[in-house]
N, C-alpha and C positions, 0 to 999 in steps of 0.2 A: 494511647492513640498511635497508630501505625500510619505512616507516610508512603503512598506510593507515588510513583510517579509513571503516568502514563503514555505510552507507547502510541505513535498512532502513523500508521501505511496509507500512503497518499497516491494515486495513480492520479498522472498527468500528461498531456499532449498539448504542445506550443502553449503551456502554460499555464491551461486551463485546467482544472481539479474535474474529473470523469468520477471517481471514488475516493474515501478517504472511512476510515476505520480505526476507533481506536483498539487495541489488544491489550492483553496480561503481563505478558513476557517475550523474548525477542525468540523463540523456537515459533511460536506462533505467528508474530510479524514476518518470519523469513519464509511460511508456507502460505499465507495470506499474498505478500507478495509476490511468489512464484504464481498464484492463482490469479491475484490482477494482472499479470502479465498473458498469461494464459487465457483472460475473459476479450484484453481489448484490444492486443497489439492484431491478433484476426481478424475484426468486427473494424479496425482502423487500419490496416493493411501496411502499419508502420510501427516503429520502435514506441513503445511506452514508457515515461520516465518512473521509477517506483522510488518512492523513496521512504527510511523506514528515522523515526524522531523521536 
């Protein structure tokens, strides 16, 4: 049996969860993040919190 443990990138504004995504590995969470940033701080004309767990 193999153990993984999952990854998962959370886009947030004042605290509220907009997206949230689990991933494989943190090369993938870091381009997923750079893309939630990229989908909502535009469409919210403000900073996007991302965070990567």
């Amino acid at each position: 049996m193999t153990l993984t443990k999952s990854i998962t990138v959370t886009a947030r504004i004042d605290g509220r969860v907009l997206e949230e995504l689990e991933v494989g590995n943190m090369a993938e969470a870091a381009i997923v993040a750079n893309d939630m940033h990229d989908t909502w701080e535009p469409e919210y004309g403000t900073a996007v919190e991302v965070t990567i767990e």
